[in-house]
C-alpha positions in Angstrom: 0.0 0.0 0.0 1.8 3.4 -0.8 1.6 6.3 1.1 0.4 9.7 0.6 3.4 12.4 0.4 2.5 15.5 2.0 4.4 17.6 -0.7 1.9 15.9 -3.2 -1.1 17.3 -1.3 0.2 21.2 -0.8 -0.2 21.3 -4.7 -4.0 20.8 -4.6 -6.7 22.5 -3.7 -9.2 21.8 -1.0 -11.8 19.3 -3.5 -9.2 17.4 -3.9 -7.6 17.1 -0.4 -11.4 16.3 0.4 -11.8 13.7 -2.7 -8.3 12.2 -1.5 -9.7 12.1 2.3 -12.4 10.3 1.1 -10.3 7.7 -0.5 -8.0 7.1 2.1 -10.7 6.7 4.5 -12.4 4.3 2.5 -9.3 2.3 2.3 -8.9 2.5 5.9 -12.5 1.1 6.1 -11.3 -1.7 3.7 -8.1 -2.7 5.9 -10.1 -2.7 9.3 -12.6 -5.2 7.4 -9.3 -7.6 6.0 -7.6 -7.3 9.6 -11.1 -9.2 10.6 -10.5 -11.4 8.7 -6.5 -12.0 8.8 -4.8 -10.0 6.7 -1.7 -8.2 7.7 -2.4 -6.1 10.6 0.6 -3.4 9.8 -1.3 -1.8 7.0 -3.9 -0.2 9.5 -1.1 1.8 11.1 -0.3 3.2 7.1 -3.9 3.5 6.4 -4.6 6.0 9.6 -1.7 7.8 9.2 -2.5 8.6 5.2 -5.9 10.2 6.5 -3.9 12.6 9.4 -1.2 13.5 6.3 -4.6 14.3 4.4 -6.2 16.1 7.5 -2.8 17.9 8.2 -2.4 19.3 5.0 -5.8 20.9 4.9 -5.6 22.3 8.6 -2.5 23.8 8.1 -3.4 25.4 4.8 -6.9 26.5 6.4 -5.1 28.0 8.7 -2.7 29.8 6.5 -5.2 31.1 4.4 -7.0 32.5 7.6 -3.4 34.4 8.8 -3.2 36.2 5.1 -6.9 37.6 5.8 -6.2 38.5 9.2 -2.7 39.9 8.6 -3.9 43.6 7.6 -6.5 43.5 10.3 -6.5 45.2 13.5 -7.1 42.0 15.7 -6.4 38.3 14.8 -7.7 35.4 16.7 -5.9 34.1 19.7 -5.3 30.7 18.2 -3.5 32.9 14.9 -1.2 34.9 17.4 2.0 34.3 17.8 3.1 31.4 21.1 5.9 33.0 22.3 5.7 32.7 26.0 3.3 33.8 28.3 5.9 36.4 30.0 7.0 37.1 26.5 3.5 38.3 25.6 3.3 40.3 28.6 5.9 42.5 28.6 6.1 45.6 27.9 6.2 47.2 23.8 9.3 48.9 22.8 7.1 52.2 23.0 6.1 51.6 26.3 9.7 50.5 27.5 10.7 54.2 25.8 8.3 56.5 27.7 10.2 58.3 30.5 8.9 60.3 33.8 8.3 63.9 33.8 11.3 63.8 36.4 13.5 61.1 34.4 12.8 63.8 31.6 14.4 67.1 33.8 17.4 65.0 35.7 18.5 63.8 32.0 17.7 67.5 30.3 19.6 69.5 33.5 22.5 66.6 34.1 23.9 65.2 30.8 26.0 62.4 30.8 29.6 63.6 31.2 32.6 63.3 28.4 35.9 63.2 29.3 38.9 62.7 27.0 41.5 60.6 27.8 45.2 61.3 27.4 46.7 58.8 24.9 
């Protein structure tokens, strides 16, 4: 029994991942029913991972199609967002790092930081 090749199924569009699902799930019916009856036992395993490569493929390009319509929004969904980590996502933005104290502002204006030159 060959397998499907993901690279195959990044080439087609979503009728045919769905036609090929179909397929392989029939097959995968067809094995179950010969494993019943004492055929070789292995080609289940193949069978069941042919239908995730299909349902991979079309999840993952569901998905990318959904981050090019959200990419000009102004919010995307959380499960589009970026991981990172969860202290990651809470820190603060460069902007926010860069605002400075109405005090912070006057000790920096009024005390510069001092150059010295240094004999050779």
């Amino acid at each position: 029994m060959a397998g499907v090749k993901a690279f195959e199924l990044r080439n087609k569009n979503k009728a045919e991942l769905l036609k090929v699902l179909e397929e392989q799930k029939q097959k995968l019916s067809e094995v179950r029913v010969q494993k019943v009856a004492g055929g070789r036992s292995q080609e289940v395993g193949e069978a069941r991972k042919n239908v995730a490569r299909v349902l991979t493929v079309i999840n993952q390009t569901q998905r990318e199609q959904l981050r090019l319509f959200y990419q000009k929004k102004k919010f995307t969904p959380l499960d589009l967002r970026v991981k990172k980590t969860r202290a990651m996502r809470r820190a603060l933005t460069p902007f926010e790092k860069s605002k400075k104290t109405v005090r912070q502002q006057k000790k920096e204006a009024h005390f510069p930081l001092r150059k010295y030159a240094v004999k050779a």
